[in-house]
Backbone as JSON, one array per atom type, in Angstrom:
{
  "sequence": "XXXXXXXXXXXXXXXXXXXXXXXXXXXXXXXXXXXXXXXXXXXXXXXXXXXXXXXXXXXXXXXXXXXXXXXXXXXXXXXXXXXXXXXXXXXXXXXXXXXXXXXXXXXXXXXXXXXXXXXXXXXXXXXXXXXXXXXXXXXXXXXXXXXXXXXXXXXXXXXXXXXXXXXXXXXXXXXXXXXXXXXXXXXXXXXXXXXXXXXXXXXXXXXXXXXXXXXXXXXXXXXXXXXXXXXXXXXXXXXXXXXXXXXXXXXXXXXXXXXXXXXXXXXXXXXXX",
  "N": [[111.62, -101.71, 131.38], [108.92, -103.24, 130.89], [106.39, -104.63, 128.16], [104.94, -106.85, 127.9], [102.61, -107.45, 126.84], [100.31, -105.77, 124.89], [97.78, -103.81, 124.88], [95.58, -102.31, 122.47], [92.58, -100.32, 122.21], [89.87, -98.69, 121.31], [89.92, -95.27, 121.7], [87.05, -93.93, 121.95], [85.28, -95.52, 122.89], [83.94, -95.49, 125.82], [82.77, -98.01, 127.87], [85.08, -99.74, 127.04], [87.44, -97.73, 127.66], [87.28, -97.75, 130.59], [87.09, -100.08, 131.48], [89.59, -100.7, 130.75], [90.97, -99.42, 132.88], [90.89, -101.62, 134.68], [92.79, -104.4, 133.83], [94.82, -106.65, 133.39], [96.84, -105.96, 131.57], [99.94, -105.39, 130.74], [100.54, -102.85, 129.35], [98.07, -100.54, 128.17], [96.52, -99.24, 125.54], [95.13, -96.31, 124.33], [93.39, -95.99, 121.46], [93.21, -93.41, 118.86], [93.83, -93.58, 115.83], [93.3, -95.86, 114.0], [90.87, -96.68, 115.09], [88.72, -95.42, 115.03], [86.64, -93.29, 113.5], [86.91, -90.81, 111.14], [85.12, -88.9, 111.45], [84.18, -88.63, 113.96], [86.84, -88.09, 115.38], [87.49, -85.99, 117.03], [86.36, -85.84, 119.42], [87.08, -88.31, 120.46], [89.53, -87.86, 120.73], [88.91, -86.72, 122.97], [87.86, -88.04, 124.69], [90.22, -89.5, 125.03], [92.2, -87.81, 126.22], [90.61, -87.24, 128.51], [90.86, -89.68, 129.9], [93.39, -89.83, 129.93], [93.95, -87.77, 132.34], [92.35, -88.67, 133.89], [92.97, -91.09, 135.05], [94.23, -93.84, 137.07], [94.73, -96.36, 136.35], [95.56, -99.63, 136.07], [97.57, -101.16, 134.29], [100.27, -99.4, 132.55], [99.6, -96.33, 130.69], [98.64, -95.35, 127.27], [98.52, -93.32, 124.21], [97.42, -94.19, 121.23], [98.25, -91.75, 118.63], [96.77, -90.27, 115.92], [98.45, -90.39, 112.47], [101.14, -88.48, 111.21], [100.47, -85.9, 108.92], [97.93, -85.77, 108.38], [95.24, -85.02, 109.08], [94.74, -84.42, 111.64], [96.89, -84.75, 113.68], [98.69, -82.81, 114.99], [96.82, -81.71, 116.26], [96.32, -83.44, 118.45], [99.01, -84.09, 119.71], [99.29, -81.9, 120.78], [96.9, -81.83, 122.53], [97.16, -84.01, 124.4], [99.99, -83.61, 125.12], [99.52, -81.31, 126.81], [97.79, -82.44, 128.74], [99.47, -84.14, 130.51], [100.46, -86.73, 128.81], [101.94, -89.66, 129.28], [103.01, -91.63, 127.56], [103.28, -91.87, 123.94], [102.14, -93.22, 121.13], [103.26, -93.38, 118.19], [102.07, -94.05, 115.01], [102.91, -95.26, 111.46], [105.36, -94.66, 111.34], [108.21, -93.19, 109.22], [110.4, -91.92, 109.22], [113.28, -90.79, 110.94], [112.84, -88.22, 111.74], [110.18, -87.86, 112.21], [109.85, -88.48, 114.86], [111.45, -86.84, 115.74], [110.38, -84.68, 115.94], [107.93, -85.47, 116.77], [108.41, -85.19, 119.87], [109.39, -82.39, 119.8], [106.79, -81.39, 120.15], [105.43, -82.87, 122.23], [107.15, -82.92, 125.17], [107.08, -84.03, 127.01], [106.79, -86.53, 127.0], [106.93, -90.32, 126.88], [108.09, -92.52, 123.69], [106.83, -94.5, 121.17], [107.48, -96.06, 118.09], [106.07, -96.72, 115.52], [106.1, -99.48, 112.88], [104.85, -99.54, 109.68], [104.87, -99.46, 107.0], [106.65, -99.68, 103.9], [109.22, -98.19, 103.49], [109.74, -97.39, 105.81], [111.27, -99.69, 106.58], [113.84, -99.99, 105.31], [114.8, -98.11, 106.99], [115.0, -98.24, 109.48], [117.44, -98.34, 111.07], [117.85, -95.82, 111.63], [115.23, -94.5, 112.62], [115.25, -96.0, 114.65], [117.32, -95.0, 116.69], [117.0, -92.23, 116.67], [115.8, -90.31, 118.88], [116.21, -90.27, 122.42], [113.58, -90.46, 123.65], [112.37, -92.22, 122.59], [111.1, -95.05, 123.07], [110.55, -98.1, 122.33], [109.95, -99.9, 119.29], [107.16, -100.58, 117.21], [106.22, -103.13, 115.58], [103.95, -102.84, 112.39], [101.64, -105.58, 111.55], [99.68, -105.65, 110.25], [99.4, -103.26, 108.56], [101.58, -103.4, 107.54], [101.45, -105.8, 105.41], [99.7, -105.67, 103.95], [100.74, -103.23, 102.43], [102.99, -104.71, 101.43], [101.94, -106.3, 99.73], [101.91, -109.04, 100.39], [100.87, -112.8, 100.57], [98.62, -115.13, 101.83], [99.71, -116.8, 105.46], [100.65, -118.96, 107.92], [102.64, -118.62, 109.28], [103.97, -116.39, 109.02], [105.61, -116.29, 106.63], [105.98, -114.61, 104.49], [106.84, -112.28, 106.13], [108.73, -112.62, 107.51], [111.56, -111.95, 107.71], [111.13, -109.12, 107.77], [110.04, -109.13, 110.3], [112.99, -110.06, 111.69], [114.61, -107.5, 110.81], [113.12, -105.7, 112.58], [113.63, -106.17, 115.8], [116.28, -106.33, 115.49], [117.35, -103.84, 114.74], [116.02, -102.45, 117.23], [117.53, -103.61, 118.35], [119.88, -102.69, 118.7], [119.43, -99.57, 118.66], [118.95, -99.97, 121.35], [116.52, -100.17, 122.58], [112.87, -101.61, 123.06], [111.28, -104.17, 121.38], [108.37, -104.68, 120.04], [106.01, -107.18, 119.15], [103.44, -107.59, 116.38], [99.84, -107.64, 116.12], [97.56, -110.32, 116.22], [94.95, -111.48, 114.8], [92.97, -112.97, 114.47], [91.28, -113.56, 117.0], [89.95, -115.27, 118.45], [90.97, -117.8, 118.05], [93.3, -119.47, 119.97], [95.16, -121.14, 120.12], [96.63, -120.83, 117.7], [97.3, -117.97, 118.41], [98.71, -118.75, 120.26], [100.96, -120.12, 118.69], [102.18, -118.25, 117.72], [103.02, -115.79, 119.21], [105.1, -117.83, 120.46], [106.64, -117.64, 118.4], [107.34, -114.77, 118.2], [108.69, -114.61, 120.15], [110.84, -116.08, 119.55], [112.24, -114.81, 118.09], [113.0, -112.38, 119.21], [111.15, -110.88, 119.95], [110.19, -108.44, 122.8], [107.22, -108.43, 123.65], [104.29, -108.25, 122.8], [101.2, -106.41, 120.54], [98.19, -106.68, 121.12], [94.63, -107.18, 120.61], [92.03, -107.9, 122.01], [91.54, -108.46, 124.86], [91.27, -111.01, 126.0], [93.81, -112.07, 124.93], [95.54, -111.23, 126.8], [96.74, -112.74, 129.06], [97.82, -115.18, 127.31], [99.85, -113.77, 125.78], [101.49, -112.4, 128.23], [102.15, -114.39, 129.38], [104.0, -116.28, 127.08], [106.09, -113.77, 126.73], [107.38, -113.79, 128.87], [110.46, -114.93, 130.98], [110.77, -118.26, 131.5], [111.02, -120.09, 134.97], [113.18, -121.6, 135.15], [114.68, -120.19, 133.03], [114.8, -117.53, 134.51], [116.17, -118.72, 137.19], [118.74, -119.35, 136.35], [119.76, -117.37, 135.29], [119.61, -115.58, 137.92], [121.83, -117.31, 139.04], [124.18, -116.35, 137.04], [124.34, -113.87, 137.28], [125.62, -113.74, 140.38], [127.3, -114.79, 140.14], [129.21, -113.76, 138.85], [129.36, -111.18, 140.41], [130.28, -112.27, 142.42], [133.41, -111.27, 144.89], [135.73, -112.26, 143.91], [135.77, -112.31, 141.06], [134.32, -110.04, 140.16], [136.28, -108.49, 138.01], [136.93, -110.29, 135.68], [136.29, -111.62, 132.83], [135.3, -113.55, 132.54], [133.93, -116.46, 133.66], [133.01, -119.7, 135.48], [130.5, -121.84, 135.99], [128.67, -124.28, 136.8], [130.34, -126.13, 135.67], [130.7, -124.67, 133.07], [132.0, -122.28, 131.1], [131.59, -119.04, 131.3], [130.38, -115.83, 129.68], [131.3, -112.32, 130.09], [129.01, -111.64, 127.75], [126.94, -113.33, 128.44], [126.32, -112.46, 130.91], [125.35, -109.73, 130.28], [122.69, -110.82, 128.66], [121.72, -112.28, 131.15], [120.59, -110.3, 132.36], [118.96, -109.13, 131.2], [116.79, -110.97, 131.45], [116.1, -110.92, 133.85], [115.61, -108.7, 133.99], [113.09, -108.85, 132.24], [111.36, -110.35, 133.85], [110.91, -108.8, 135.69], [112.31, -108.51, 138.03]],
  "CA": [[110.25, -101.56, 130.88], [107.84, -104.35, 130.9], [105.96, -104.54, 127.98], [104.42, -108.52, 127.49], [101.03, -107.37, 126.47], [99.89, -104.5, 124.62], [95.99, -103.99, 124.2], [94.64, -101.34, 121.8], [91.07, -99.78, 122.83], [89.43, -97.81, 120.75], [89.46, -93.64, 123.11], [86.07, -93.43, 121.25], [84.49, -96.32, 123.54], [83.79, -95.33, 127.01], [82.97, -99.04, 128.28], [86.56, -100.23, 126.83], [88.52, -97.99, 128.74], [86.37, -97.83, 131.69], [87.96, -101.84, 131.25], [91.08, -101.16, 130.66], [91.41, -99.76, 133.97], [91.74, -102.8, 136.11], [93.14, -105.35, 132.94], [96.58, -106.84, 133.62], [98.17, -106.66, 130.44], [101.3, -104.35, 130.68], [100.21, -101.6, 128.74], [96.91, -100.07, 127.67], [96.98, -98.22, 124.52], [93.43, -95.8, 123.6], [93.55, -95.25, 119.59], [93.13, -92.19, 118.36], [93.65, -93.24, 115.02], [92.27, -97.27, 113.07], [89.77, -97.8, 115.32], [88.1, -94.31, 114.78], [86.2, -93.03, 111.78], [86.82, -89.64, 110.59], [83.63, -87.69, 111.74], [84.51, -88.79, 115.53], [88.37, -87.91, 115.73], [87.68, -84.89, 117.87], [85.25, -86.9, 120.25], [88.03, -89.93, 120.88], [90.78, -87.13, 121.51], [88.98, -85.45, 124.11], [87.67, -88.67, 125.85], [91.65, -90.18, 125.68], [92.43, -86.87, 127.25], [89.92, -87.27, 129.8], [91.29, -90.86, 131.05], [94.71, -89.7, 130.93], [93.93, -86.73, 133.51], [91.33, -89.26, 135.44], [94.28, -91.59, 135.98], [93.78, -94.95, 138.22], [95.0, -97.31, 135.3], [96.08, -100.56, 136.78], [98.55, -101.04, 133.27], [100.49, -98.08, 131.68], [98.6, -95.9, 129.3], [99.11, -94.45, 126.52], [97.15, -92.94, 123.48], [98.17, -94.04, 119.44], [97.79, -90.44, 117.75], [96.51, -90.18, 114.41], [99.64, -89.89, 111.68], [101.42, -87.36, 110.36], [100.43, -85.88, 108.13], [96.67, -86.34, 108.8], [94.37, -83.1, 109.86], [94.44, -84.34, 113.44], [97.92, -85.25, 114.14], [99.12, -82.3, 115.59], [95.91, -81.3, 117.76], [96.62, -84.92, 119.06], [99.6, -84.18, 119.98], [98.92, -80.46, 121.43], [96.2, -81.57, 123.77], [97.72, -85.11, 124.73], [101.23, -83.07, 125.98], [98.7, -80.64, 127.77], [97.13, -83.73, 129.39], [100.28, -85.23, 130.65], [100.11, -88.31, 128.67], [103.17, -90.18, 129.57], [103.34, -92.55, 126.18], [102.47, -91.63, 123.09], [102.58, -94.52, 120.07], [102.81, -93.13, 116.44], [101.71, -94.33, 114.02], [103.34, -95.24, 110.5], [106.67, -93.61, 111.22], [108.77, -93.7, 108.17], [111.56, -90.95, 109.55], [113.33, -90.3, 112.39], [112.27, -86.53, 111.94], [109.41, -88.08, 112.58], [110.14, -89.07, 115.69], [111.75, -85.57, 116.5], [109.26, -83.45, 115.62], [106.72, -85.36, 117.75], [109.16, -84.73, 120.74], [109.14, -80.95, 120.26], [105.61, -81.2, 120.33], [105.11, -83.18, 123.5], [108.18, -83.14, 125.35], [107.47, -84.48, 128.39], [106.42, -87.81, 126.75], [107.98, -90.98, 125.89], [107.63, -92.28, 122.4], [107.18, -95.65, 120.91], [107.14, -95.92, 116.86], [105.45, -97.93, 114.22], [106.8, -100.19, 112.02], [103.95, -100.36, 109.17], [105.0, -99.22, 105.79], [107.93, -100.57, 103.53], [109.8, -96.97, 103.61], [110.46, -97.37, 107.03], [111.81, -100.76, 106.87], [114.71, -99.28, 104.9], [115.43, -96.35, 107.55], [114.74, -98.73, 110.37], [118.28, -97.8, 112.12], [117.57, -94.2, 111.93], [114.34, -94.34, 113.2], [115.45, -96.63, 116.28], [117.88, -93.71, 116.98], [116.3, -90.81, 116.36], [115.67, -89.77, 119.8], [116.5, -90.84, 123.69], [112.66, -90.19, 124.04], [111.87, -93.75, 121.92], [111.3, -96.64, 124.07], [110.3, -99.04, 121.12], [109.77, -100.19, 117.79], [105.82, -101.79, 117.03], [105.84, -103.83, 114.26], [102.64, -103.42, 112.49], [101.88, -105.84, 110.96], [98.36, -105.3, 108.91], [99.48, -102.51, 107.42], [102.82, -103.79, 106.46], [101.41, -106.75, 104.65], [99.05, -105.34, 102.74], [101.72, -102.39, 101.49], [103.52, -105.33, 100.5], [100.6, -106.96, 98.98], [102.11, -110.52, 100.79], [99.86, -113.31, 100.37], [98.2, -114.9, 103.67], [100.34, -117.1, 105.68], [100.25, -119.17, 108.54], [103.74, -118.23, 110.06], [104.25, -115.46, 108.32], [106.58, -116.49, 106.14], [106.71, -113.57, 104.05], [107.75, -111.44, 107.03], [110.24, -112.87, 108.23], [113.14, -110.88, 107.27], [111.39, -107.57, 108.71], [110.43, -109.27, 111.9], [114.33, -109.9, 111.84], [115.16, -106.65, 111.12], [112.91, -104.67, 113.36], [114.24, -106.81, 116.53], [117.7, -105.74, 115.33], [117.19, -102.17, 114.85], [115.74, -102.23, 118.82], [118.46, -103.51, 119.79], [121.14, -101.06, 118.16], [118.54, -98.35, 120.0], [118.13, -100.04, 123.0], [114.82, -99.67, 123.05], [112.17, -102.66, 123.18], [110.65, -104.32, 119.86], [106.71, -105.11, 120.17], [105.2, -107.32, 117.49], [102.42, -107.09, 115.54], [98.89, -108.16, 116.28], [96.99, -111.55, 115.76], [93.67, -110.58, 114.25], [92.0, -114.26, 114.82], [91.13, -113.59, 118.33], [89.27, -116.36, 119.09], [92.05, -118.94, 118.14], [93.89, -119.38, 121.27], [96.31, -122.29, 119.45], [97.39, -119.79, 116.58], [97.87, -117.31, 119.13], [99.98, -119.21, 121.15], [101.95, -120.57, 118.33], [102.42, -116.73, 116.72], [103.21, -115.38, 120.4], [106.55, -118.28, 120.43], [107.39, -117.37, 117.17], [107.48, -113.85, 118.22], [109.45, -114.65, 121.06], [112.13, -116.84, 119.35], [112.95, -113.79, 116.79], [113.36, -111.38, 120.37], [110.39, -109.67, 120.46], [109.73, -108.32, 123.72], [105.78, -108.16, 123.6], [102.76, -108.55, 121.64], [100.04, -105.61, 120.81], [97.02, -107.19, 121.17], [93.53, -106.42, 120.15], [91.2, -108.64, 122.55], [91.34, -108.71, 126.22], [91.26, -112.59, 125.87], [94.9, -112.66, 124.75], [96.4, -110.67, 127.54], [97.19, -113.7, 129.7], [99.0, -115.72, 126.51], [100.96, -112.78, 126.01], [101.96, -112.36, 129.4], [103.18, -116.31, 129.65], [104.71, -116.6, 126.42], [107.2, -113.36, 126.53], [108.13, -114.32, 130.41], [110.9, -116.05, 131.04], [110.51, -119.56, 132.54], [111.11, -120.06, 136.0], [114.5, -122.21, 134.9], [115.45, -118.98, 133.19], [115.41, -116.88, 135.64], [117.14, -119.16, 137.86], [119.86, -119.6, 135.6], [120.23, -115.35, 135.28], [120.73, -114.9, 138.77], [123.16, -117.29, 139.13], [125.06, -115.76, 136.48], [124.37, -112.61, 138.0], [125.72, -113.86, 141.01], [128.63, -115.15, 139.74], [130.28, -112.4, 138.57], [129.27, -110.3, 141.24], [131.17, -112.49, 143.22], [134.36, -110.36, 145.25], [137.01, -112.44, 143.11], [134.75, -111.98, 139.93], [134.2, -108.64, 139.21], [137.12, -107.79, 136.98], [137.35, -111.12, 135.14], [135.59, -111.47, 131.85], [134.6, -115.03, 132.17], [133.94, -117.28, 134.86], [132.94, -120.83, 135.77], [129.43, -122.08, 136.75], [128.19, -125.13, 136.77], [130.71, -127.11, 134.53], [130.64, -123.62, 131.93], [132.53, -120.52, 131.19], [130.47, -118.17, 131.49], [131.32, -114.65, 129.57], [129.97, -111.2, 129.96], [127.56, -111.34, 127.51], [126.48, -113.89, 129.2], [126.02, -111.79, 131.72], [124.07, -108.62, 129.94], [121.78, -111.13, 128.61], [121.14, -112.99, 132.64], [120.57, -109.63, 133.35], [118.08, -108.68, 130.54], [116.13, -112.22, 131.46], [115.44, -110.85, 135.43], [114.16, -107.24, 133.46], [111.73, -109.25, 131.4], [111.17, -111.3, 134.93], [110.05, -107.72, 137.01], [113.51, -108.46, 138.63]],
  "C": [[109.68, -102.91, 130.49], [107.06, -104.23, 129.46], [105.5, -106.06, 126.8], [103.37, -107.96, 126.59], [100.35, -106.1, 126.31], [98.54, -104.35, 124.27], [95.46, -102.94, 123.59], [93.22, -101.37, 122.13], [91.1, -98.84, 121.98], [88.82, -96.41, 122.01], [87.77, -93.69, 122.9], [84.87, -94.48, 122.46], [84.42, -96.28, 124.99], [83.74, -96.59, 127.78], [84.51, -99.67, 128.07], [87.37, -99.42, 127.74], [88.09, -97.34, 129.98], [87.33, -99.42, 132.6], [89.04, -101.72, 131.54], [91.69, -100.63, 132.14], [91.67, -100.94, 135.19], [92.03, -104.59, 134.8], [94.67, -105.41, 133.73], [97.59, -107.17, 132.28], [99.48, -105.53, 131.3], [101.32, -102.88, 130.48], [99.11, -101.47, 128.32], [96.87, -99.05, 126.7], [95.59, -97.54, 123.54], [94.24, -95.6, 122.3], [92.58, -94.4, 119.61], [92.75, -92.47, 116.45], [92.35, -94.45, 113.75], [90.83, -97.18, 113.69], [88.63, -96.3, 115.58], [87.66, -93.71, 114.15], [86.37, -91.36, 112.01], [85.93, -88.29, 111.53], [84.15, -87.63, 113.64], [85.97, -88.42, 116.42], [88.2, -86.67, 116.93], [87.02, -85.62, 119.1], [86.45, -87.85, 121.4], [88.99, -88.71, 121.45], [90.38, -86.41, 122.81], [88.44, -86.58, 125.18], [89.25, -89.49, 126.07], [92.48, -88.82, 126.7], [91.78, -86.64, 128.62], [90.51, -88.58, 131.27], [92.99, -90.08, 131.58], [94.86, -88.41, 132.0], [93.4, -87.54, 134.72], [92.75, -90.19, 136.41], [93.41, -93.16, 136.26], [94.0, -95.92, 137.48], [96.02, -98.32, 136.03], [97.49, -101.09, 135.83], [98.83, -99.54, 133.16], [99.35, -97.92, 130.74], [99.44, -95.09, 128.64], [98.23, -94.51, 125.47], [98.03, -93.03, 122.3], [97.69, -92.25, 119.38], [97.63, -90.92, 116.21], [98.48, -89.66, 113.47], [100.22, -88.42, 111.52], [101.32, -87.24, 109.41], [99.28, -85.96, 107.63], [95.89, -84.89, 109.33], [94.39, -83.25, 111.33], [95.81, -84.64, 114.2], [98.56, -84.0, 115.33], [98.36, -81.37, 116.46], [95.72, -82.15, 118.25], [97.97, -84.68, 119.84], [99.57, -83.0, 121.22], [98.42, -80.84, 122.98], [96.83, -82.82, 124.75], [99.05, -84.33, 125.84], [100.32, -82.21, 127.41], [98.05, -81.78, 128.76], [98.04, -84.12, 130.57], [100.45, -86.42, 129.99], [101.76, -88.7, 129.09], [103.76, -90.74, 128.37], [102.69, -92.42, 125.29], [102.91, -92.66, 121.76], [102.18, -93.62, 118.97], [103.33, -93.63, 115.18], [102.4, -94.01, 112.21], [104.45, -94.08, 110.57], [107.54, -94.0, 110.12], [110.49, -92.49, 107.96], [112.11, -90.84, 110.94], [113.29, -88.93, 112.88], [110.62, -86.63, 112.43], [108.72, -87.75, 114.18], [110.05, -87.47, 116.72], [111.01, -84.81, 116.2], [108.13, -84.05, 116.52], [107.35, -85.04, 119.16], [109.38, -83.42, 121.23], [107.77, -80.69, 120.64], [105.01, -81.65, 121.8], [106.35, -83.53, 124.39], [108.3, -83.87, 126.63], [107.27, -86.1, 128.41], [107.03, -89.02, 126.51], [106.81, -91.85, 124.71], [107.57, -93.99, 122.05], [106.66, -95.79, 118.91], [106.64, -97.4, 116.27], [105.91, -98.4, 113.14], [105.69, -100.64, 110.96], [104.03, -100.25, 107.54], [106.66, -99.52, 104.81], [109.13, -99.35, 103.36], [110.94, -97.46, 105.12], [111.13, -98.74, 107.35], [113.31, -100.53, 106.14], [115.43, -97.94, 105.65], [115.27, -96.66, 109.27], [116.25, -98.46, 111.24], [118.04, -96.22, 112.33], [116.57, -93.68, 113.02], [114.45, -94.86, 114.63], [116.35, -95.56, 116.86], [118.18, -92.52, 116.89], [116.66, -89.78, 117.65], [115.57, -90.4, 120.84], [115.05, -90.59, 124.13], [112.11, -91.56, 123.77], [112.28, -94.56, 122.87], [111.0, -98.23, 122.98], [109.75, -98.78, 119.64], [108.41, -100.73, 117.31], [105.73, -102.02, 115.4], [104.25, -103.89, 113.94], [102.17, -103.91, 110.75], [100.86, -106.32, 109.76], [98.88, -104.16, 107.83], [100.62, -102.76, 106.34], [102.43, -105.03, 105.2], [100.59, -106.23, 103.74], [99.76, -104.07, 101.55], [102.3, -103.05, 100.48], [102.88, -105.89, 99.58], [101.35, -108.67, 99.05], [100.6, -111.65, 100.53], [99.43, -113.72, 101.64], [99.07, -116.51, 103.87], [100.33, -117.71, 107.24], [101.43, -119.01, 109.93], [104.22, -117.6, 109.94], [105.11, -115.08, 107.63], [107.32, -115.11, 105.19], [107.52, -112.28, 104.76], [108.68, -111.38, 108.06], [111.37, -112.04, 108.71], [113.0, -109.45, 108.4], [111.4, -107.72, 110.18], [111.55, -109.37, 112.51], [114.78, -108.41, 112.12], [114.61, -105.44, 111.74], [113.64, -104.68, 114.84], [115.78, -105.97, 116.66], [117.78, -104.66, 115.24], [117.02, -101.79, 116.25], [116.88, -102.24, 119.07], [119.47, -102.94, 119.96], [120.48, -100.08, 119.06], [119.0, -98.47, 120.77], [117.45, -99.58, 123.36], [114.46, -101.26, 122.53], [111.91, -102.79, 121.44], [109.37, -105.59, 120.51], [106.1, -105.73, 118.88], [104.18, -107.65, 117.27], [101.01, -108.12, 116.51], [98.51, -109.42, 115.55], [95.4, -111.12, 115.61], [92.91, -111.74, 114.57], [91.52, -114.48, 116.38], [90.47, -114.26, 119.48], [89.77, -117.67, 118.76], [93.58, -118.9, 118.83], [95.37, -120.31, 120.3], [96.98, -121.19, 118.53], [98.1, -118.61, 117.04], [98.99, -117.29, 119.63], [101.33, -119.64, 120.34], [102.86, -118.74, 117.33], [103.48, -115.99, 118.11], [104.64, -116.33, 120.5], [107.19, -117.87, 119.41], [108.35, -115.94, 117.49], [108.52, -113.68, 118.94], [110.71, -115.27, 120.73], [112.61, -115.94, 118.69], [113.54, -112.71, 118.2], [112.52, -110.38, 120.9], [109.92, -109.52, 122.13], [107.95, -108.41, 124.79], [105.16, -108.34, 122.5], [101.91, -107.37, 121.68], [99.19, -106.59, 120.6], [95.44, -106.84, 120.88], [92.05, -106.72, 121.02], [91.71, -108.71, 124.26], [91.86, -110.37, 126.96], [92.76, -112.92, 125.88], [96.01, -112.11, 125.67], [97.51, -111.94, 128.15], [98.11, -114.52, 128.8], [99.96, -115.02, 126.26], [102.06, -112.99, 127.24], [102.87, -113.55, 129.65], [104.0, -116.34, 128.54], [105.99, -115.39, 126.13], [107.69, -112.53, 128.26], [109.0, -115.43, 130.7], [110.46, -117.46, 131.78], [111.18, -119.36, 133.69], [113.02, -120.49, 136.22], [115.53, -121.43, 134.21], [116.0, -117.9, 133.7], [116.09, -117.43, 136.51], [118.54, -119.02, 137.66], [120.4, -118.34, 135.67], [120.46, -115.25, 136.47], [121.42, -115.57, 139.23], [124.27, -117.04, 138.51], [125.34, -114.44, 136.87], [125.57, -112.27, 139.32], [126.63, -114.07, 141.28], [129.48, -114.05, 139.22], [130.02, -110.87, 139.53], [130.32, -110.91, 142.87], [133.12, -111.33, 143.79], [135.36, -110.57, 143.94], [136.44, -112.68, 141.68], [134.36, -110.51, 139.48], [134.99, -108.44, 138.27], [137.37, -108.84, 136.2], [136.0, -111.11, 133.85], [134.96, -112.94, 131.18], [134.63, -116.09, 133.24], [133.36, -118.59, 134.78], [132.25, -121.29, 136.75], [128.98, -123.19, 135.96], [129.05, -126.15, 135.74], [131.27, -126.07, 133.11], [131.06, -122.99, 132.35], [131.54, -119.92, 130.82], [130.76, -116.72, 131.09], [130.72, -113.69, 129.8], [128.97, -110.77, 129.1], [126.48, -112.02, 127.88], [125.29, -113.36, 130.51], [124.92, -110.56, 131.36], [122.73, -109.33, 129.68], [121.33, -111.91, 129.99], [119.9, -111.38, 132.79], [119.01, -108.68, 132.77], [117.07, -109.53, 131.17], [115.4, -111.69, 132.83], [114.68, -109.24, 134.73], [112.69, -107.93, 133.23], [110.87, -109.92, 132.98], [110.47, -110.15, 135.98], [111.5, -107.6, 138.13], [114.33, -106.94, 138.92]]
}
C-alpha cells in the first residue's frame, strides 16, 4: 500500500472532489466530519456517497466518518458500506472496540485509525491490533496538541515521543503510520523540513490539506533512486540459488543479514516495486 500523500477534501464541496479526481497524491480522503458544520452533515454524506458510486478517481478514495459517538457516526457508516466505499478513516479512535465495531458495520471496508487524543496514545498497541481490517495509524496532530495543551513549536518538539510511538505501534500491526498535517500551506520550506522529519521517525506518508503539497509529499516519503538500487541488490542477493537458506550474505564488501533483507524489500514497496 502506497500511501505518500494523503489530501483531505471537504464531501460537502462539489468543486474539491470534482478535483480530486485526476490529483496524484496517493490517496484522496472526502471528510465527513472537521471540515463540515453540523447543519450540513447529511448533505456531505450523501454527496461522499455519490463520488464513491460515480467512481473514476485517479488516487484511492476514501471518506473520514464523523466519530463515535456523534449523532452521525453510524448513518455514516450504514450508507458508506451500502455505497461500497473501500476505505473508511475514523476519526479519534481511542479503542480497539472501536475499530471492531466499525468493521461489523461496514465489513467489506478497510479501516485506517486516528491517532488524536491522549487516551489513545496509551492503548496505541491495542488499537494497531484490533483488527486485520486496519491498514494504518493517522497521527493527528491538531487535535492531539491542543488535548495536550503543548505550546507551538517549530519541530514539534513536544511530540516527539508520540510520533515515536505511533510509528512503533504500526509496525507491531503491520499496518502503515501516516503523519499528521502541516497547517502553513503556503510554506513550502517548513513543509519540506516537517515532511523529512516525518520520514526519519518512519512515517510512511503525510495527510495533507492543500493540493500544493501533494508533490513534496510524494518526493520526500520515496525512496531515492540509490535506495532502491541498493534493495534490489539485496534482494537479489539472497535470492541467489546458493543464498536462499543462509541468513547472511556478502555484497559489496558487507554482510548483509535478513533484516536487511525485509527492510530492501519494504524500500521497493514504498518504490511501487
Amino acid at each position: 500500500m502506497r500511501a505518500r500523500s494523503v489530501l483531505f477534501l471537504p464531501a460537502s464541496n462539489p468543486r474539491a472532489v470534482e478535483k480530486a479526481r485526476t490529483l496524484d497524491c496517493d490517496v484522496a480522503i472526502l471528510d465527513l466530519e472537521d471540515a463540515v458544520a453540523p447543519e450540513t452533515k447529511a448533505e456531505a454524506r450523501a454527496a461522499a456517497v455519490e463520488a464513491v458510486r460515480a467512481g473514476g478517481f485517479a488516487p484511492r478514495l476514501g471518506v473520514r466518518v464523523n466519530g463515535e459517538g456523534t449523532p452521525w457516526h453510524a448513518d455514516d457508516l450504514r450508507a458508506l458500506s451500502e455505497a461500497g466505499c473501500g476505505l473508511i478513516v475514523l476519526p479519534k479512535v481511542e479503542a480497539a472496540a472501536t475499530v471492531v465495531r466499525a468493521v461489523g458495520a461496514a465489513p467489506s471496508a478497510r479501516l485506517w485509525a486516528m491517532i488524536e487524543t491522549p487516551a489513545a496514545l496509551f492503548r496505541l498497541p491495542e488499537i494497531a491490533g484490533a483488527h486485520q481490517a486496519l491498514e494504518a495509524l493517522m497521527f493527528g496532530v491538531n487535535d492531539l496538541a491542543a488535548a495536550l495543551g503543548t505550546g507551538p513549536s517549530a519541530d514539534r518538539e513536544p511530540l516527539k515521543p508520540w510520533l515515536a510511538a505511533v510509528v512503533a505501534a504500526a509496525r507491531m500491526g503491520g499496518i502503515a503510520a501516516i503523519d499528521g498535517v502541516f497547517n502553513r500551506f503556503q510554506d513550502d520550506d517548513g513543509f519540506a523540513r516537517e515532511c523529512a522529519q516525518g520520514a526519519l521517525y518512519g512515517f510512511d506518508g503525510k495527510s495533507l490539506i492543500h493540493p500544493r503539497q501533494i508533490a513534496g509529499a510524494n518526493a520526500a516519503f520515496s525512496p531515492s533512486a540509490e535506495a532502491v538500487a541498493r534493495a534490489r541488490a539485496i534482494v537479489a542477493a539472497f535470492e541467489a540459488p546458493d543464498a536462499r537458506d543462509r541468513g547472511a550474505v556478502s555484497l559489496d564488501g558487507e554482510m548483509v543479514e535478513r533484516l536487511h533483507l525485509e527492510a530492501a524489500r519494504r524500500t521497493l514497496a514504498k518504490a511501487g516495486e
